[in-house]
C-alpha positions as CSV (number, residue, x, y, z in Angstrom):
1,X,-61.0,32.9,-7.4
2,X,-57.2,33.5,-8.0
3,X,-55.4,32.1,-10.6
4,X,-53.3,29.0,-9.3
5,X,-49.4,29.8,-9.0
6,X,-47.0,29.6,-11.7
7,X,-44.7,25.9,-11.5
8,X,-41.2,27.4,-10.5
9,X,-39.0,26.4,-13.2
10,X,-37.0,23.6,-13.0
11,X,-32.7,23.4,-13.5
12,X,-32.3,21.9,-16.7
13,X,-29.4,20.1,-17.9
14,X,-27.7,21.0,-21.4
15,X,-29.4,20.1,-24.3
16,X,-26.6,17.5,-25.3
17,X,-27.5,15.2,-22.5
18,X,-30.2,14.2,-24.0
19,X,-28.7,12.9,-27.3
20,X,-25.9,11.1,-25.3
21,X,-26.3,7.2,-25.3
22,X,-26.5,5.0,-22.5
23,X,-23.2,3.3,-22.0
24,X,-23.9,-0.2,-21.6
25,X,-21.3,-1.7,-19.3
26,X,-21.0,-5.6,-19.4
27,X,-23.6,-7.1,-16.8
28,X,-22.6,-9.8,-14.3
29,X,-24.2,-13.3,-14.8
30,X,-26.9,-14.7,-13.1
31,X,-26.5,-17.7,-10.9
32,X,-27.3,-21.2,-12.2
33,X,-27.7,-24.0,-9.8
34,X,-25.1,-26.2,-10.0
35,X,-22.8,-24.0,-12.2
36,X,-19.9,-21.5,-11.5
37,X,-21.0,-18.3,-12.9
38,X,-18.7,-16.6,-15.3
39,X,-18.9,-12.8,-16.3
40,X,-17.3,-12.7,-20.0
41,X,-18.9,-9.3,-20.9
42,X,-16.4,-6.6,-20.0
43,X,-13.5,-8.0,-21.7
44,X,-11.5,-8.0,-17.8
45,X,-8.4,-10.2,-17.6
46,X,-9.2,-13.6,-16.3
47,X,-6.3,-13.0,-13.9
48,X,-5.4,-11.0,-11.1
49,X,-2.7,-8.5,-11.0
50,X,1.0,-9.9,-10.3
51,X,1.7,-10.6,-6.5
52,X,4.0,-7.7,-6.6
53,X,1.4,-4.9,-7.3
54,X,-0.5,-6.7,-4.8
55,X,2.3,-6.3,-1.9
56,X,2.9,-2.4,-3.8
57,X,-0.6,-1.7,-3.3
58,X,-0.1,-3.0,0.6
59,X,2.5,-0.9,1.1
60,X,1.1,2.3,-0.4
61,X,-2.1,2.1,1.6
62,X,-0.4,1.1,5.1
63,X,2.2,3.7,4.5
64,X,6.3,3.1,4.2
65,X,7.7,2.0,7.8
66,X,7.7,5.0,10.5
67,X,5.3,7.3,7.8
68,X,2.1,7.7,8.0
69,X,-0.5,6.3,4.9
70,X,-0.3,9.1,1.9
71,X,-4.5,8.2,1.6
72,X,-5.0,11.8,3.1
73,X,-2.9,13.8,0.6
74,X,-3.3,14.3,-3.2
75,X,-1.7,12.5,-5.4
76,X,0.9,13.8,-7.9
77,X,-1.1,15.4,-10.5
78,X,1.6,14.3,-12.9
79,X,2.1,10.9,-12.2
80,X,6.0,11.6,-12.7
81,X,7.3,8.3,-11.5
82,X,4.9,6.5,-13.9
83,X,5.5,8.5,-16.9
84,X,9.2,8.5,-16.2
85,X,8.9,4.2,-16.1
86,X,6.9,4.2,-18.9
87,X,9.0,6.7,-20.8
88,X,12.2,4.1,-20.2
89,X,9.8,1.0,-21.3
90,X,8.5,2.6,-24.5
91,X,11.5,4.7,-25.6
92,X,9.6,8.2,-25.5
93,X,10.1,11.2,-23.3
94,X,8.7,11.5,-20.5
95,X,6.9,15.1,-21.8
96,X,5.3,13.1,-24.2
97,X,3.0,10.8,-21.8
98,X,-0.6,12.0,-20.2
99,X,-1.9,9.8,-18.1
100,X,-5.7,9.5,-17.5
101,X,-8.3,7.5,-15.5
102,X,-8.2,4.9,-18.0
103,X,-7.4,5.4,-21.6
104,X,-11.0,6.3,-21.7
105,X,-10.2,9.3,-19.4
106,X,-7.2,10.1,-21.4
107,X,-9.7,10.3,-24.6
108,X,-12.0,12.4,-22.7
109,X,-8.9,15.4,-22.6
110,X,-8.7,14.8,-26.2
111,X,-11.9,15.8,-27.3
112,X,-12.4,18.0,-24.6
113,X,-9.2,19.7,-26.1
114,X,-9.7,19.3,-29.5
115,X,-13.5,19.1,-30.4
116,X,-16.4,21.2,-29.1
117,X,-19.3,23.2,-30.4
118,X,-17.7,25.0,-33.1
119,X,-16.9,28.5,-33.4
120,X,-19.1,31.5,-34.1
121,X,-21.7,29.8,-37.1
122,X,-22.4,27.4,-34.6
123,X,-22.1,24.2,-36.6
124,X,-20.1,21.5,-33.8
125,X,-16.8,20.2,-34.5
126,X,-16.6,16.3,-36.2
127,X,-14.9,13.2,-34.4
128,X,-15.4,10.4,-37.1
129,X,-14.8,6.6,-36.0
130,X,-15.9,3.3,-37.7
131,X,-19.0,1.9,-36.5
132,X,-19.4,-0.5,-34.9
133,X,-16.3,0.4,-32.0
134,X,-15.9,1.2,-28.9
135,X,-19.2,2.6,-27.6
136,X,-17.9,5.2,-25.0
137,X,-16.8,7.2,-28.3
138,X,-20.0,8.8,-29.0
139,X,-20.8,9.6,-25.6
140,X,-17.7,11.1,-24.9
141,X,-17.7,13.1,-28.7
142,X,-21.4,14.1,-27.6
143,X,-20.5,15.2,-24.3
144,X,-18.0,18.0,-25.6
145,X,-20.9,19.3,-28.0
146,X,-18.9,17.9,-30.9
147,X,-20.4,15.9,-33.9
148,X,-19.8,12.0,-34.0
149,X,-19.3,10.5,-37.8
150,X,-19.8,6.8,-37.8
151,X,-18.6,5.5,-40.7
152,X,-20.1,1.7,-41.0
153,X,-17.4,-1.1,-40.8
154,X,-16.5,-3.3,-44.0
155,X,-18.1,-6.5,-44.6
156,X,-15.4,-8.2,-42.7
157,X,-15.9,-6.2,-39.5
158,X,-13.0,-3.8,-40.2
159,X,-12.1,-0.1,-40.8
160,X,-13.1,1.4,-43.8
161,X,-10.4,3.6,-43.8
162,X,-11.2,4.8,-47.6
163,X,-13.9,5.5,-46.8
164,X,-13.2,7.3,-43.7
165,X,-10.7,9.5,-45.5
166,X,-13.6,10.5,-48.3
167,X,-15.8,11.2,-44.8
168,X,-13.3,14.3,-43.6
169,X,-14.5,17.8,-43.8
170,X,-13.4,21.2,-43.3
171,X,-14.8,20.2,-39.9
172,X,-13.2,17.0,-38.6
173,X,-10.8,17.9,-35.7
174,X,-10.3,14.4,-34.8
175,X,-10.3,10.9,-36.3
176,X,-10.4,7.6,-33.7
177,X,-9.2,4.3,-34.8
178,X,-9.3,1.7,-32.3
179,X,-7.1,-1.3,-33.5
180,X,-8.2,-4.1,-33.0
181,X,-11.3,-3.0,-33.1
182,X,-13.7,-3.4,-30.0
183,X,-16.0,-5.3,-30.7
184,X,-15.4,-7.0,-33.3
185,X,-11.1,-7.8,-33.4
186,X,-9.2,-6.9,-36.1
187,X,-6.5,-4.8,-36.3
188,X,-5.5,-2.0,-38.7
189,X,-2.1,-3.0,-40.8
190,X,1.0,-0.9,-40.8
191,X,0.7,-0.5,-45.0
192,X,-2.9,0.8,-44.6
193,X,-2.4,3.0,-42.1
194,X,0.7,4.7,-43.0
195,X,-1.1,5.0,-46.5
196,X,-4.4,6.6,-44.5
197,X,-2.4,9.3,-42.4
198,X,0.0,10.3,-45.2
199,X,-3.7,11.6,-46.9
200,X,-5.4,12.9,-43.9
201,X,-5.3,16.6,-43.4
202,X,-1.9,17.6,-41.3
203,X,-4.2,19.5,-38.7
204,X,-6.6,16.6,-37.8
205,X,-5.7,15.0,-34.8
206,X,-5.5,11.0,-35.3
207,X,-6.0,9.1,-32.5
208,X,-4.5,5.3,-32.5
209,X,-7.0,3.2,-29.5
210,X,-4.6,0.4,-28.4
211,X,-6.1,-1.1,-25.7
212,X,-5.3,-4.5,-26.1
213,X,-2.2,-4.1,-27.8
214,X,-0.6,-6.3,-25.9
215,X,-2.8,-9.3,-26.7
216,X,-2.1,-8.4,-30.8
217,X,0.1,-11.5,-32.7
218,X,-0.6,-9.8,-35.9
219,X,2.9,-9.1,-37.6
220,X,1.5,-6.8,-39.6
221,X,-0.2,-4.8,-37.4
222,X,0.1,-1.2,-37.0
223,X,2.5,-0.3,-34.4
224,X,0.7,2.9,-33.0
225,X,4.1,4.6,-31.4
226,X,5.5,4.2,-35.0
227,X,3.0,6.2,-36.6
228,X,3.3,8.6,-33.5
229,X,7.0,9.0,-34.6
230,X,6.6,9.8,-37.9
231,X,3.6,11.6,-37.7
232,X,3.0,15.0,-35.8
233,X,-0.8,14.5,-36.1
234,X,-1.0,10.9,-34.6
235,X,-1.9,10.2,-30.5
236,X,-1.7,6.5,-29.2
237,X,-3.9,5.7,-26.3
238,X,-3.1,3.0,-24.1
239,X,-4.4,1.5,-20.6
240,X,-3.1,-0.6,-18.0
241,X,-6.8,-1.8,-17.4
242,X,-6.7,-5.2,-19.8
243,X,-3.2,-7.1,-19.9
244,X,-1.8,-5.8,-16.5
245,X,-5.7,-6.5,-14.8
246,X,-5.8,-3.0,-13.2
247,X,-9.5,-2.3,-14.6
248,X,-10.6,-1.5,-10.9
249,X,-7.9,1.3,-10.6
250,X,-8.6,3.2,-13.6
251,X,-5.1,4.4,-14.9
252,X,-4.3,4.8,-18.9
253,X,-2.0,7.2,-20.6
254,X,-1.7,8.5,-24.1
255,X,1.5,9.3,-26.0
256,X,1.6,12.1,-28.0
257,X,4.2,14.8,-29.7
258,X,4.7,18.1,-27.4
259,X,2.2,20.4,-28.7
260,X,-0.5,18.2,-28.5
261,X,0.2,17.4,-24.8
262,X,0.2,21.1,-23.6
263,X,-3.2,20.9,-24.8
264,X,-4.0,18.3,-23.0
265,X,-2.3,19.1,-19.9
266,X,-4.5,21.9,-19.7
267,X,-7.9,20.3,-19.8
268,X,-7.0,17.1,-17.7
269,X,-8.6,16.9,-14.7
270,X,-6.5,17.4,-11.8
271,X,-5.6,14.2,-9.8
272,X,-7.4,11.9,-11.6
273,X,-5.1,8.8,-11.1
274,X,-4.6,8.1,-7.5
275,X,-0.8,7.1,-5.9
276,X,-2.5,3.4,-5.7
277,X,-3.0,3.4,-9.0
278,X,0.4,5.1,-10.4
279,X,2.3,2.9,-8.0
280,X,0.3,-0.2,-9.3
281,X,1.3,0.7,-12.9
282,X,4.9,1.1,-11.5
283,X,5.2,-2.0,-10.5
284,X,3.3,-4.0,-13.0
285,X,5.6,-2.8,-15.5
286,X,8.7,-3.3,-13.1
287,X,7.7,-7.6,-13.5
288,X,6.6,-7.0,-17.0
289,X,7.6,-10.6,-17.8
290,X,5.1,-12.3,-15.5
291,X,2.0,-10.0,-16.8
292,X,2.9,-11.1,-20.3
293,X,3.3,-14.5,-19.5
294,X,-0.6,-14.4,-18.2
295,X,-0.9,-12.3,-21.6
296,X,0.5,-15.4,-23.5
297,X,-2.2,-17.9,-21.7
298,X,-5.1,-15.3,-22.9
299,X,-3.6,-15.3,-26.3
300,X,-3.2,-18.8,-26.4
301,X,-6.9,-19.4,-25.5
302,X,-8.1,-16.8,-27.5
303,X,-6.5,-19.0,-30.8
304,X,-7.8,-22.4,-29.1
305,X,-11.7,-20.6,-28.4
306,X,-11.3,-19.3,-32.3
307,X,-10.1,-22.8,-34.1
308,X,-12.3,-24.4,-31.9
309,X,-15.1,-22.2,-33.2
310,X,-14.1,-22.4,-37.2
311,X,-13.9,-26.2,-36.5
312,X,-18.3,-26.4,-36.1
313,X,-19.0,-23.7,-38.7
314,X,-18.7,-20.6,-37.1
315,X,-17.5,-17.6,-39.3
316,X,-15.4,-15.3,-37.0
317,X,-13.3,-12.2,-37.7
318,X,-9.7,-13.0,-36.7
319,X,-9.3,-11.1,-33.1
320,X,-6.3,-9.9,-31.9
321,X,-7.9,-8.6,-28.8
322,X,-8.8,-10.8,-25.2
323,X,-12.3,-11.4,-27.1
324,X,-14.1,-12.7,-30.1
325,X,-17.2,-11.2,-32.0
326,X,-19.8,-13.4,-33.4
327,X,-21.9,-11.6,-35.9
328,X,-25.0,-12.9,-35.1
329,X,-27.7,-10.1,-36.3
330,X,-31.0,-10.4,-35.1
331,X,-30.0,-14.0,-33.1
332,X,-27.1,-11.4,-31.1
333,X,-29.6,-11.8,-28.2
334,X,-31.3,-15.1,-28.3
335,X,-27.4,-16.1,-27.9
336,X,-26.8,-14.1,-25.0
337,X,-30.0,-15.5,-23.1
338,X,-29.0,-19.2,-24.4
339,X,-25.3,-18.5,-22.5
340,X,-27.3,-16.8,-19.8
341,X,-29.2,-20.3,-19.6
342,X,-25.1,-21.4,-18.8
343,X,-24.1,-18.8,-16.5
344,X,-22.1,-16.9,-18.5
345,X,-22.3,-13.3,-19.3
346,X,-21.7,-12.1,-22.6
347,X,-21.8,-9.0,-24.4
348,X,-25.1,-8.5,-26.8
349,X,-25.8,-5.7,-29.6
350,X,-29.3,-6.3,-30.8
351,X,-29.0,-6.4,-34.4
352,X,-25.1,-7.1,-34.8
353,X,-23.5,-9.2,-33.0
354,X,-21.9,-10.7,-29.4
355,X,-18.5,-10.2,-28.2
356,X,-17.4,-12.8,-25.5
357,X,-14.4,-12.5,-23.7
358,X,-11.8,-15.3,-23.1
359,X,-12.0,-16.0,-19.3
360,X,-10.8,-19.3,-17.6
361,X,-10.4,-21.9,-19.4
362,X,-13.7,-23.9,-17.8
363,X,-15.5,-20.5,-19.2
364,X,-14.5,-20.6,-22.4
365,X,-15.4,-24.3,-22.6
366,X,-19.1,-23.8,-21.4
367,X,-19.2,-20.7,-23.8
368,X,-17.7,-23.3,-26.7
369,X,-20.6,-25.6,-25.8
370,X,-23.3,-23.1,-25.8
371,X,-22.1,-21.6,-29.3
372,X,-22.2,-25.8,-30.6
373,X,-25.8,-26.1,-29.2
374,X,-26.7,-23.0,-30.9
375,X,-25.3,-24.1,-34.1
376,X,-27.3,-27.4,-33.9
């Protein structure tokens, strides 16, 4: 009788996949006779881009008159005329600007530049960010072999930036803030923050998530190319996805002083936004005016959804984001059924909470409805 053969070993990812959480991407809503559905889970902008990125788009696909479409070549691995338009639009130079796919992929060549496993002892880098935020942070910190710190929100769903200072070691490399704060909305004043980076450690790398800047009313909000001015240390992230409505083409950009950016140069991956995209951004900041006009409508629901809210009892954190967070608990996902029940899709973490995006205006009044009836 002869021994049965040995089971050939198997490839075998890293051992850090297997602490890496599952990102949870807002899930569409399921159809309700008789009702329009409404997906208010991904915080996406109610509206379309402007016409004009529309006709830009055209034209970049079909190709310029008598040239063929550009779809078969690279794009520029620089995105020089969008850096060079934002540069003019935000007063920076152009060296200063990486673009990414997404503000998320222009995070992803910050910790891949900055954080990893550590040197020689083996102990992993830190990244430290409040908790609850954005959830792509930890599988992004994770991913580079680093060491997430989650230091727990205040009471009022806000950074505990003391805190967060006491929480630095002699192995933080980076610190996130994303103001406001995704999930939950508020945003991070100019006093507290200027007082936060002027104790942080010169070579920790802060990182300023503004992703819905746009959306912020705040007028004492932190102004995140501010603290980049003053501070060496300081990167602001930025994306085009939320109050331009370019989600779908995945183009963000972080702003940063110049030794920072070599670094990050050097780990971004090549061509990562495409000419569709670039040219998008181009031309979505070219009619600025109109985008923030559709900004202003968002904003002005967001208020109406929040006072409308306050008026039958709710207790909401003031959001300065396209969203609002209802600190729910253990009811986080007996509310997102009951909207289900509604058509509407809304963001759930069992435990905490439910964020729920301002989408047209008949959304937001069946989502007002469901959160009275739940009240009741």
């Amino acid at each position: 009788m002869t021994d049965a053969a040995p089971t050939p070993r198997q490839v075998r990812p890293h051992a850090k996949v297997g602490l890496l959480p599952v990102y949870a991407a807002g899930k569409p809503p399921v159809a309700v006779p008789g009702l329009t559905p409404y997906k208010l889970s991904s915080n996406e902008n109610p509206f379309a881009p402007v016409p004009q990125v529309v006709e830009r788009v055209h034209e970049v696909v079909t190709g310029a008159e008598g040239q063929a479409s550009p779809l078969c070549r690279y794009p520029d691995p620089l995105s020089t005329a969008l850096r060079e338009r934002l540069a003019a639009h935000l007063d920076v130079p152009a060296e200063d600007i990486v673009t990414g796919a997404g503000s998320l992929g222009a995070l992803s060549q910050v910790i891949t530049a900055y954080a990893g496993d550590g040197g020689p002892d083996g102990e992993p880098d830190e990244v430290m960010f409040a908790w609850r935020s954005f959830e792509a942070y930890p599988i992004v910190v994770r991913s580079a072999g680093a060491k997430d710190v989650q230091v727990p929100l205040t009471e009022d769903h806000r950074h505990d930036l003391p805190a967060m200072l006491e929480a630095i070691t002699d192995r933080t490399r980076v610190v996130l803030l994303c103001t406001p704060n995704n999930p939950t909305g508020p945003v991070l004043t100019t006093a507290e923050v200027e007082d936060f980076l002027s104790k942080v450690p010169p070579h920790v790398l802060v990182v300023i998530d503004e992703a819905y800047v746009e959306f912020v009313r705040s007028e004492d909000a932190v102004r995140g190319l501010d603290m980049y001015r003053a501070f060496p240390n300081v990167l602001v992230l930025r994306t085009f996805s939320k109050a331009h409505g370019l989600a779908n083409l995945r183009v963000g950009y972080s702003v940063s002083q110049p030794h920072v950016t070599q670094a990050l140069r050097a780990v971004a991956v090549p061509f990562a936004v495409s000419t569709i995209a670039e040219q998008a951004a181009v031309a979505s900041l070219d009619h600025l005016d109109e985008v923030l006009a559709r900004v202003q409508t968002v904003v002005d629901e967001r208020e109406r959804v929040q006072a409308a809210l306050a008026e039958v009892g709710w207790d909401v954190p003031a959001s300065d984001a396209n969203f609002v967070w209802l600190p729910l608990g253990e009811r986080a996902m007996e509310f997102a059924e009951a909207a289900g029940a509604q058509a509407l899709a809304v963001r759930a973490f069992p435990g905490e909470g439910v964020r729920v995006s301002i989408g047209e205006r008949e959304a937001n009044d069946r989502f007002l409805e469901v959160a009275r009836a739940f009240r009741r």
